[in-house]
N, C-alpha and C positions, 0 to 999 in steps of 0.2 A: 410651702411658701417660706424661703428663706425671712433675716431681719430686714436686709437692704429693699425688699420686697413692698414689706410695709410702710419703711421710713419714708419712700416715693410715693407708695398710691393711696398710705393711708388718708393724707392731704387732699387728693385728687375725691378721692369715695365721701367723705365730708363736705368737701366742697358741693360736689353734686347730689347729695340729700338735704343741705342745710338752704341750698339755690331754689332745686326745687320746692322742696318741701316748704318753703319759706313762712307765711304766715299760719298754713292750714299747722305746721310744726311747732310753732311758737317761740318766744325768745330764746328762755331757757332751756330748750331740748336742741335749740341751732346752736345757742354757745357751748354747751354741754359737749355734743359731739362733733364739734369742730376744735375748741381747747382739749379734750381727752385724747382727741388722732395724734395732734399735735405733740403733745407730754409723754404719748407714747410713741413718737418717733423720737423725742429726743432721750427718750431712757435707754433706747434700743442703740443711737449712735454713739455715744460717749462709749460704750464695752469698746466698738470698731475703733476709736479712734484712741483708745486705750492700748489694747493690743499692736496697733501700729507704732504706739511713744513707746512700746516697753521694748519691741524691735523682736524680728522672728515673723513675723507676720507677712507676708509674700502678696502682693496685688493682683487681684484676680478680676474674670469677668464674669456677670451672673445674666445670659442668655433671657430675653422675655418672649419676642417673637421675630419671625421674619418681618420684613415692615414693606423697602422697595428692593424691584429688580427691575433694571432697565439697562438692558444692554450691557456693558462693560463695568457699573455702577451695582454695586450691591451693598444696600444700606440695612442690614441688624439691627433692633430695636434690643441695645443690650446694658446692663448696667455697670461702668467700671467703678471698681473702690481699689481707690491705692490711700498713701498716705496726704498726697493733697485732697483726694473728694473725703478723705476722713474727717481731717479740718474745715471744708467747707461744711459737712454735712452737723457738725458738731455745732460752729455758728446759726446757720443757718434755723435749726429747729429748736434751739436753746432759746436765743432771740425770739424767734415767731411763736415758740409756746408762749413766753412771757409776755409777748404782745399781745398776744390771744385775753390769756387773762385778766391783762391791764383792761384791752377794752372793754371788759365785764363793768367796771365800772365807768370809765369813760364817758358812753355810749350808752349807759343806761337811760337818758330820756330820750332817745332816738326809734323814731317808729318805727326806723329797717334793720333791726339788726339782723333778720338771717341773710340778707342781702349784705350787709358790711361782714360778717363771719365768713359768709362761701366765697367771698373775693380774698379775702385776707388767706385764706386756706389754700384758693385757685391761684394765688400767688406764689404762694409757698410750694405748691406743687412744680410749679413753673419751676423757679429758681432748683431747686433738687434736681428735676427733668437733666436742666442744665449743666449741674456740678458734675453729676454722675455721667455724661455721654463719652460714649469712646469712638465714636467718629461726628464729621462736623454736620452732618444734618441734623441729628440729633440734638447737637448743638445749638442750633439754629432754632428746633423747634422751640426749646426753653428759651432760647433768649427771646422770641419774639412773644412768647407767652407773658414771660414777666414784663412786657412794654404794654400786650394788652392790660394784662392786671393793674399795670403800675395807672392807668389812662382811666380804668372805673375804678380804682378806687381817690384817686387827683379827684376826678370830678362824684365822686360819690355824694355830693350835695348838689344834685344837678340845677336845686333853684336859684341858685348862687352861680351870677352870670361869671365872676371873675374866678369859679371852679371849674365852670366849663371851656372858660380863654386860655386856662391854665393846663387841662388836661391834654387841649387839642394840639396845646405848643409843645408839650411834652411829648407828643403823638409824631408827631411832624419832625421835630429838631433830631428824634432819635431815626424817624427811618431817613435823613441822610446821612447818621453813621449806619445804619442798618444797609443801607446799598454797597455803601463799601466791605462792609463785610462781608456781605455777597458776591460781590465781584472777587474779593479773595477768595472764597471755596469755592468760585466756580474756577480761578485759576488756577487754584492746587490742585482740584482733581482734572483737571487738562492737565500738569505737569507731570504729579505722581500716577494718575491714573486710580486712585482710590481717596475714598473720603475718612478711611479707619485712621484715627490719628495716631495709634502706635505704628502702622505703616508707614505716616509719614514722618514721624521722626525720626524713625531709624534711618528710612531714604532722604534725610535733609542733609548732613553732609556733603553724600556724594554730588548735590547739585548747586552746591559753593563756588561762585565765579562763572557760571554760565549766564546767560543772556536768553530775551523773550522779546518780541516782537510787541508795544505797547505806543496804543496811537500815533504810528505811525515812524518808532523811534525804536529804537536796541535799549533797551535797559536789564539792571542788573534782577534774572527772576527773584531769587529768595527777598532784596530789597522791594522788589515790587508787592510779593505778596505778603511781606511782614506790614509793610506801611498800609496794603487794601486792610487787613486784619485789625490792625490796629488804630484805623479808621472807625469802625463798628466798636469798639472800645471805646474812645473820646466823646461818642452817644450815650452809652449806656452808662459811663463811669464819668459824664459831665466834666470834660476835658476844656481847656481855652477852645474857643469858638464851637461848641456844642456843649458851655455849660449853662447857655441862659433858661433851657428847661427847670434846674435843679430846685432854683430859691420859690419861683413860681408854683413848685410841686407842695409850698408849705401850706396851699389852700386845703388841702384836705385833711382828713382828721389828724389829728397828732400821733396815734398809734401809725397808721399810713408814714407819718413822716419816721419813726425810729425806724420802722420795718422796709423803706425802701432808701434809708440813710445809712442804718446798720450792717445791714447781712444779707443784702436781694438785690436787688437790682444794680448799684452801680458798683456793688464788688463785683461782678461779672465781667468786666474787662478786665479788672487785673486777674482775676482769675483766669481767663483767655489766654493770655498773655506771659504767665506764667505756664499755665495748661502746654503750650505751644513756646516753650523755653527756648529749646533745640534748636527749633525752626529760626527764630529772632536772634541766636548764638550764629549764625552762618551768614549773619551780615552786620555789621558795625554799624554804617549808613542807616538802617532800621533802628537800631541801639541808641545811637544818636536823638534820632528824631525824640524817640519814646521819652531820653531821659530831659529832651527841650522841654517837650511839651509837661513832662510831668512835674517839672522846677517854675515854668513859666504858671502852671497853674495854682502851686502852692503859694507862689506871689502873689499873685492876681487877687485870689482867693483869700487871701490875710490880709492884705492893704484893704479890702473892701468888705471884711467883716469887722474893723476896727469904728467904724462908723453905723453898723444900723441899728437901728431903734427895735423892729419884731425880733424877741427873745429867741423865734424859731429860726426866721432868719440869720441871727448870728449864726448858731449852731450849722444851719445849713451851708454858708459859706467856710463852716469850718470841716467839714464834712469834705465840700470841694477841696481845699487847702491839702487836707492828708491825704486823699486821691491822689493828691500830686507826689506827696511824698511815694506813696507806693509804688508808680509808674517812674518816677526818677531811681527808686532803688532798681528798680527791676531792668531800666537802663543803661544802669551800669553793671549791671550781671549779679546783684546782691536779691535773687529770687526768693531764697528765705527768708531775707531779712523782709522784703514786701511783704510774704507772705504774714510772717509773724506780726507785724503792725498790723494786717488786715485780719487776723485774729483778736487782738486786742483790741485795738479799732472797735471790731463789733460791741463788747461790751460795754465800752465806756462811753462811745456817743449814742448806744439805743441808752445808758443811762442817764445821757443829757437829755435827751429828745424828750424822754418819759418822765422824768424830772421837771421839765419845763413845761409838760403836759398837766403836770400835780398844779405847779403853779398857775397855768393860767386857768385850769379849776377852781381852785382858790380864789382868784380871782375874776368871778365870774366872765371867763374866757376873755379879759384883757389880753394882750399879746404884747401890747408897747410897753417896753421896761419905764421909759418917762413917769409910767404913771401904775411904779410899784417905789420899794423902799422901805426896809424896817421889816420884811417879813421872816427873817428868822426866828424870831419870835411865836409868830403865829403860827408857821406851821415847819416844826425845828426837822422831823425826819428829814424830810422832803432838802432842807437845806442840807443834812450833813450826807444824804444821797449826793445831790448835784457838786457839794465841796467835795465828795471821794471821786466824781466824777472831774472834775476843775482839776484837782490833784494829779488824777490819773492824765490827761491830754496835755497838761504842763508838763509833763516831765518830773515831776517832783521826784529824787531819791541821793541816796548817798551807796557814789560806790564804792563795791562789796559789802557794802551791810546790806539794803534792804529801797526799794522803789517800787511807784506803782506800774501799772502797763506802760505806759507811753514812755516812762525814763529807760524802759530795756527795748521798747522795740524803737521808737523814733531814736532814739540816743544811734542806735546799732545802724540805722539807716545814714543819717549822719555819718559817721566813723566810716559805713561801707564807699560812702560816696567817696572821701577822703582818701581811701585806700588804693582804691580802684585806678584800674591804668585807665581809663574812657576818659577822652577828650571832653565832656563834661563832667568830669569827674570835681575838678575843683570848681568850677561852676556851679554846681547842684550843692556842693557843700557849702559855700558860702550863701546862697538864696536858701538853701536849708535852715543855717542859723538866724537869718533876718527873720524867715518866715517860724521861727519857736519865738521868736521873742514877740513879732505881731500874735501870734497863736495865745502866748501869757498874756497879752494886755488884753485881748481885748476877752478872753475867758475870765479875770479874773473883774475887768469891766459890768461884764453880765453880773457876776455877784454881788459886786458891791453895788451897782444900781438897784440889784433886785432886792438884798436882803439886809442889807447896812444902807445908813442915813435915817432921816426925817422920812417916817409916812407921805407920799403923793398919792394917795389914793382915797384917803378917805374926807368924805365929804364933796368928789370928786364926779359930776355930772358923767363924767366920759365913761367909769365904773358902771354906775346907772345905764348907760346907752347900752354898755357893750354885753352887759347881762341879757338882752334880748336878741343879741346876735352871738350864734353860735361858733366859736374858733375864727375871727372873721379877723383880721389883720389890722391894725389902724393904720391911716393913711400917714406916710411918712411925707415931712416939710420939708422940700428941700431945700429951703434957703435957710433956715435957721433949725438948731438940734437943740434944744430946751433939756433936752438930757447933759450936754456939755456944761451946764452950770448947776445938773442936778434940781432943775425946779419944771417939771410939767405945767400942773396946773397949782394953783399956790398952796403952799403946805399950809395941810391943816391938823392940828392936834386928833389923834388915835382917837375916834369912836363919835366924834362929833355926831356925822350923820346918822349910827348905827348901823354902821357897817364893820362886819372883823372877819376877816381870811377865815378861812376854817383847811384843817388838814383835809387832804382827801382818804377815802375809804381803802380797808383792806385792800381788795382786787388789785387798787393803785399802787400802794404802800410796799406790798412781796414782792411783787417786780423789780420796785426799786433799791429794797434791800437785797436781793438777789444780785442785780446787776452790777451794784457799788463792791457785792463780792467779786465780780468778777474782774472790775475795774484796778481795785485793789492787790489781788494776788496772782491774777492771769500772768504777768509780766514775771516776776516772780517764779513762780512754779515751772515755766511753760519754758524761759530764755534757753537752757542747755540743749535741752531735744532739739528746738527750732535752728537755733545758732550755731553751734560747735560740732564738728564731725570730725572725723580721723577717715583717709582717705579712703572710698569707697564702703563705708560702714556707715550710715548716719542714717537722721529718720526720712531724709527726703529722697532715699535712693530709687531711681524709677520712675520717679513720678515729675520732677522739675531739673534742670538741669544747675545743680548746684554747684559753685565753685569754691572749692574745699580751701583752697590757699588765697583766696579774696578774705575768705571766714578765718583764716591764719592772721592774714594782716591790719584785718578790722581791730583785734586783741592786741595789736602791738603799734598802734597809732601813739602817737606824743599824748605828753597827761593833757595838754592844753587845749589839745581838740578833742580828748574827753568830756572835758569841763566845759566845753563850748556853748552848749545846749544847756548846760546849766548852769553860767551865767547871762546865758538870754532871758532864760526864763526867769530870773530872780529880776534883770533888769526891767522885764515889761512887767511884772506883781508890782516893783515898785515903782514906777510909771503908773501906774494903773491906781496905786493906793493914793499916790502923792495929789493925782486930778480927781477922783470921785471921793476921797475921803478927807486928806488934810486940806489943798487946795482946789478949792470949787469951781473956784472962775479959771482957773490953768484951759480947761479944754475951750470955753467961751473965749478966751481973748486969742486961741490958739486958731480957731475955727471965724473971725474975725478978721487974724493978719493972714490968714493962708485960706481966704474964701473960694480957689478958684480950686486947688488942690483938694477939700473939704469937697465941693459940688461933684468933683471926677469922682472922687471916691465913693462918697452918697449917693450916686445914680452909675457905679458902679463900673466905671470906667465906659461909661456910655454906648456900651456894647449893644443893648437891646434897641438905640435910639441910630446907631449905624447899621444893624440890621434891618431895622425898618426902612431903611433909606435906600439901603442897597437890594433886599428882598423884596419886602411888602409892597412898598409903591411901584414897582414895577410890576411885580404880579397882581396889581391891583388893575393896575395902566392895562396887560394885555389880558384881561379879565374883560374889563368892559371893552376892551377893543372888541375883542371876540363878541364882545353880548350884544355890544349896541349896530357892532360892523356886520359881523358875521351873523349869529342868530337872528337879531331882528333885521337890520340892514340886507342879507341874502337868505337863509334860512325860511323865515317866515314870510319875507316878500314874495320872494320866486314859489316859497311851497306851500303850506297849508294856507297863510292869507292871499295869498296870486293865487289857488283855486278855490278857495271860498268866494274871492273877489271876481272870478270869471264866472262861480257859479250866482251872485247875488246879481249879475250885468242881463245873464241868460233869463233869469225867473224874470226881472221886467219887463226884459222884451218880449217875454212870452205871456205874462202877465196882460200886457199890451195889445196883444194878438187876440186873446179870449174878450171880446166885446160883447160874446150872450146875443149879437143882433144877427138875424137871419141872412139878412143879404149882405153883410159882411162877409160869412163863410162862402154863400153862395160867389160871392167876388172872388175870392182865395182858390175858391176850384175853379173858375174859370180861368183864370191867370193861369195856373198850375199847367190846366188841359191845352191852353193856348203855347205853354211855354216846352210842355213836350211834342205838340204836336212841330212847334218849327224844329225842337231839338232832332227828329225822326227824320222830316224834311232835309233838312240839312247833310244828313248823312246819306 
């Protein structure tokens, strides 16, 4: 059994002893061997994806078994590792060890945990499943695994009605990208004839400019089957108009939120996407779409995380936000530069996620920043985690000396967009810059609400409530933000009540130093491999379709769309410091003269409340159509009650017949004999 062997099914074999075995196993032997599978596929991947950055390393396939044969269709159950499943695979089980971990403490008063470990593992399996496939059913299979995963572990608090509203929507929203995804591989292998994906990209060229028979109309194939494709993406990777899953996926534990925020679940589209470079390279038209929808979602996503109140929240629309970024790079053909943010990416928001998990431990699982403040103090790791994490997603650095993640990989997404001949090309850069500068206020917002000012919490009923409910979100007001002038409930002096934050435990604590390392030096270490090549030599040869002279002209942009990005970001820090630290009432009078703007953005650009309008009440409407028309109305009239009800008419009258009196029957026979005898007559 090769390493790549274990790095997939070590997951899968934990998952399935820690499920079943569940309480007869006990806590400790479930987390035990579901964190130890985990820490031993990420030791096993970092050598492969080492060997891939030093260069000399060739991508291969490692055979598991025959899987289908049907007809023309032959689908291998095989594992490819090149240099992109290398960087997926190095995410992927870095993150989810550590998440494993974390939830050691997290999780520790929870009665399920071999049930929350064999999900969190069943997940992790999943997503691997997915990285590593070299044709699209395979594909397919992991993606739809990590949708189940991502649906039990949303509603893993199943008492909790708005975990279960949450998981079914998450359920729901993704299999309509999940249909188009399917209709894409059923049309590629209609076109090519095979589902092997190095098959089809080598045959994607020659089918540049041909035309396909679709409802009824000629359209352009490879645009056709880039857009079904990248349909199944805007599900999984919570794209404009399939991302109202995402922020709703915060009802579930907080480990869940860094592990299907980080490195699982909606890096999968871009990873798709990237996966199928070639294919999306042979139509512009596709390119286009990709880099609308991934500019319009970085917008979206920053306008409306500059307003919410749940700390998870924020984080999760900033989650959506760089999605966007990733899909507009990848739009404009800047495949490594996606890639590489979705490399850093992972580290620094599983260490926001995990970080803001520390805090609302401390906080006996509060969630609404309203009603924190002053916690640096109390529990300082945990702050100077999430400030390396803050650091790392602004942008912070000075070029050629020294930046965290986010200043080498968003900076280079940026510049790529700029560079780039794509007709959004200047488009995506300039919503790029808007969206680093919404990206710094409202990160550095989170801060200073959370760990700078006056105490809101202590003495503080809502603290008291929320300590009996677990991870549960406070209801957000939408007519007024009491965080905009910094006063939730009324400040009261440190300790009054006898209440004081406390840091959380080890298991919490390595994670987070961990991850602040990763935040911090990822960008750093990692930018030359991912970014710069010499033609036909680099680390991404074979596995994405890289554009060597796009990655020429990113390096030779003007100094002032260098620096672009980094005076956004200095602009929304000081925006940010000037309303939550010097001037209080700045956000209050600001959300006062601009109440209508303030309500779009607080309920989010009213996406979930025109879905309902356009979705729900209609399927709601031919629901009871059906139930009240069809089921009761014909169904049960004409079927089971129209023969119950011809049988309940028969038993009376027969009922009726049986009188018990002698000459009654006697009567009934004579009639009978009278009534055959004319019948006989008659004939």
């Amino acid at each position: 059994m090769t390493a790549i062997h274990l790095i997939v099914f070590l997951p899968l074999l934990a998952a399935i002893v820690a499920g079943f075995g569940n309480r007869m196993l006990g806590n400790f032997a479930a987390k035990l061997i579901t964190t130890g599978a985990l820490f031993i596929g990420m030791a096993l991947s970092w050598p492969i994806f080492l060997a891939f950055l030093a260069g000399g390393q060739e991508a291969y396939v490692v055979p598991v078994f025959d899987w289908i044969r049907s007809g023309d269709m032959q689908v291998a159950w095989s594992l490819r590792v090149d240099a992109l499943t290398a960087v997926m695979l190095v995410v992927v089980t870095t993150v989810s060890a550590f998440v494993h971990l974390y939830s050691w403490g997290y999780m520790a008063e929870d009665d399920s945990q071999p049930r929350f470990f064999a999900y969190l593992s069943l997940f992790t399996f999943a997503m691997l499943m997915l990285v590593t496939a070299d044709n699209l059913v395979q594909m397919f299979f992991g993606w739809e695994g990590v949708g189940l995963a991502s649906y039990l572990l949303i509603g893993f608090w199943y008492h909790k009605p708005s975990a279960n509203a949450a998981a079914i929507k998450a359920f729901v929203v993704n299999r309509v990208g999940d249909f188009g995804f399917s209709l894409g591989i059923f049309g590629t292998f209609l076109v090519f004839g095979t589902i092997s994906i190095p098959a089809i990209l080598e045959a994607s060229p020659a089918m540049a400019g041909s035309s396909i028979g679709f409802l009824g109309m000629r359209v352009d194939t490879m645009t056709l089957l880039c857009i079904l494709l990248f349909i199944g993406a805007m599900g999984k990777s919570a794209q404009l108009g399939l991302h109202t899953w995402l922020p709703d996926a915060m009802e579930g534990p907080t480990p869940v939120s860094a592990l299907i925020h980080a490195a699982t679940m909606v890096t999968a589209g871009v990873f798709m996407v990237c996966r199928l470079s070639p294919m999306f390279e042979t139509s512009e038209a596709a390119l286009v779409v990709v880099a609308f929808i991934g500019a319009a979602t970085a917008l979206f996503a920053a306008t409306v995380g500059t307003c919410q109140n749940d700390i998870k929240r924020v984080i999760a629309y900033s989650t959506c936000s760089q999605l966007g970024y990733m899909f507009f790079a990848a739009g404009v053909g800047a495949y490594g530069a996606a890639m590489f943010h979705l490399f850093t990416h992972a580290f620094f928001k599983a260490l926001l996620f995990l970080g803001a998990g520390s805090v609302i431990h401390a906080m006996h699982h509060e969630q609404d920043m309203r009603f924190y403040g002053g916690l640096r103090k109390h529990i300082p790791l945990t702050f100077w985690a999430m400030m390396a994490g803050t650091l790392a997603i602004t942008g912070v650095g000075l070029i050629g000396v020294f930046g965290f993640a986010g200043f080498y990989s968003k900076d280079a997404i940026i510049e790529a967009a700029f560079a780039s001949d794509s007709p959004m090309g200047g488009i995506a850069f300039f919503v790029a810059v808007f969206a680093a500068l919404l990206t710094s206020f409202y990160s550095w917002r989170l801060m200073f609400l959370t760990f700078w000012g006056s105490p809101r919490w202590a003495g503080s009923t809502h603290i008291q409530h929320a300590a009996h409910s677990h991870d549960h979100p406070a209801e957000e007001d939408a007519g007024q933000d009491p965080s905009m002038h910094d006063a939730g409930p009324k400040e009261v002096a440190h300790g009054t009540a006898g209440y004081h934050p406390h840091e959380s435990p080890l298991s919490i604590l390595v994670p987070l130093v961990v991850l602040a390392g990763g935040a911090i030096l990822a960008g750093f270490l990692f930018h030359g491999a991912f970014l710069e090549a010499e033609e036909g030599a680099h680390f991404w040869a074979g596995s994405i379709a890289f554009d060597t002279h796009l990655m020429h002209a990113m390096h030779e942009v003007p100094l002032w769309v260098k620096l672009s990005a980094t005076a956004a970001m200095l602009l929304g820090l000081a925006t940010a410091f000037l309303a939550y630290i010097r001037y209080k009432d700045w956000p209050a009078r600001f959300t006062q003269t601009f109440r209508g703007l303030y309500a779009f953005l607080l309920n989010k650009w009213y996406f979930d409340e025109l879905f309902h309008i356009l979705f729900v009440l209609p399927s709601f409407a031919i629901g009871r159509l059906f139930w009240k028309r069809g089921d009761e109305g014909t169904i049960d009239r004409f079927g089971p009650d129209g023969v119950a009800a011809v049988v309940a008419s028969g038993s009376t009258l027969a009922r009726r017949l049986q009188s018990g009196y002698l000459y009654t029957y006697a009567l009934v026979m004579l009639l009978g004999l009278a009534a055959a005898a004319t019948w006989a007559m008659a004939r």
